[in-house]
N, C-alpha and C positions, 0 to 999 in steps of 0.2 A: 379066179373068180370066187372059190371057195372061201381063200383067205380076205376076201372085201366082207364077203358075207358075214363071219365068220369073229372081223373086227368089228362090224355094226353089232352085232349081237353082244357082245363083250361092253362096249360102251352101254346097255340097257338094263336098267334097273327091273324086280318085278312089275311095280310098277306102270310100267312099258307093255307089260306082255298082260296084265288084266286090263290093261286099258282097248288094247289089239281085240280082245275076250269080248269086249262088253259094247264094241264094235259089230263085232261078226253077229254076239246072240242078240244084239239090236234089230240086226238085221231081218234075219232067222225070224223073231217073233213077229215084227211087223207083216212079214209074208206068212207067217200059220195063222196070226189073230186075222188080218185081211179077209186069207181064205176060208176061216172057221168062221165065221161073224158076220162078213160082208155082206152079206142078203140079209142078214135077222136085223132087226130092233133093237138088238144088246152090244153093237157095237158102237163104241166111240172113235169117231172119226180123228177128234183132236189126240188122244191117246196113239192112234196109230200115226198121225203126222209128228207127234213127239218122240216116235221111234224113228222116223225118217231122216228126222234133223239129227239125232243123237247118231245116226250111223256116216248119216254128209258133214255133221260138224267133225267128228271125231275122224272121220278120214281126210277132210283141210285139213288138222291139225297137223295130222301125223305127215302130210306133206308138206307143209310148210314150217315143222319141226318144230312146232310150242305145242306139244302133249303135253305141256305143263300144265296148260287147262283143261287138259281133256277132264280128269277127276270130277272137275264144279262142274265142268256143261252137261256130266254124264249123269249126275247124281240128282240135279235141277231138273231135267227132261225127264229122267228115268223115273222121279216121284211124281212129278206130273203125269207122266203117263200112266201111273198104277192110277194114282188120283180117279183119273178119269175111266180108267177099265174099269174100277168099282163104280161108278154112279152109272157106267152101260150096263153093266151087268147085271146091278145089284135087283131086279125083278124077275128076272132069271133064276138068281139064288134063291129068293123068296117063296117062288112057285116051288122050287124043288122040296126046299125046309118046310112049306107047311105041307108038303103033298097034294097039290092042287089037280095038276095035269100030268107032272113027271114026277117019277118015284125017285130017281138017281140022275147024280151028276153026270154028264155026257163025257166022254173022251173029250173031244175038243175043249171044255170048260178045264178039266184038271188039266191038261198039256197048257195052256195059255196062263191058267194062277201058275202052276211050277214055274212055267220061263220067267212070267214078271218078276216073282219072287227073286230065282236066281239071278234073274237082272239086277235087282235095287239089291239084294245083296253083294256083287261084285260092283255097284257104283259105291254103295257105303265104303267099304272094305278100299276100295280102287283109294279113297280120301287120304287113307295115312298110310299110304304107299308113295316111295320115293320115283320116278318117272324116269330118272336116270342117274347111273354112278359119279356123276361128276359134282 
């Protein structure tokens, strides 16, 4: 069994494996911005179904063995969805920058910019990455 496993891994490019990456922290953010956001005002609803789709499209893929497109679908969703975190957000930011009501960024605000961040950075980066050695 090791040696099945073992051959699959060997046929995979990096590629393959920031694609698996940008999968799983897909995932991951839709469930902490949900949980961070989902009662306030500053959440974008379409931003979190665009991490949804980006976690179900890229897992058909990889079942059905055309991660060839995982890259485009990740990087089209993954900038939609920042797109759209910043227009939920951005009154949120506002209040905090001009000192209105809240003096400082919250935890849940930095945790949810880093993931997006590191999301749309491993969707760019995922682009001129090869998906497999062959």
């Amino acid at each position: 069994m090791l040696e099945k496993l073992k051959e699959g891994y060997e046929k995979r490019a990096i590629g393959y494996f920031f694609s698996a990456a940008i999968t799983v922290v897909a995932l991951v953010l839709a469930i902490v911005y949900a949980s961070s956001y989902g009662a306030s005002a500053y959440i974008s609803w379409i931003a979190f179904i665009a991490l949804v789709v980006v976690f179900l499209t890229n897992g058909a893929l990889f079942l059905l063995g055309k991660n060839e497109w995982s890259p485009l679908v990740s990087i089209v969703l993954v900038t939609l969805a920042v797109c759209f975190f910043i227009a939920g957000i951005y009154h949120y930011v506002s209040i905090v920058l001009v000192g209105i009501d809240i003096q400082t960024f919250s935890f849940a605000f930095i945790t949810n910019a880093v993931l997006f961040v590191l999301l749309l950075a491993l969707s760019a980066a995922n682009i001129f990455l090869s998906q497999s050695k062959e």
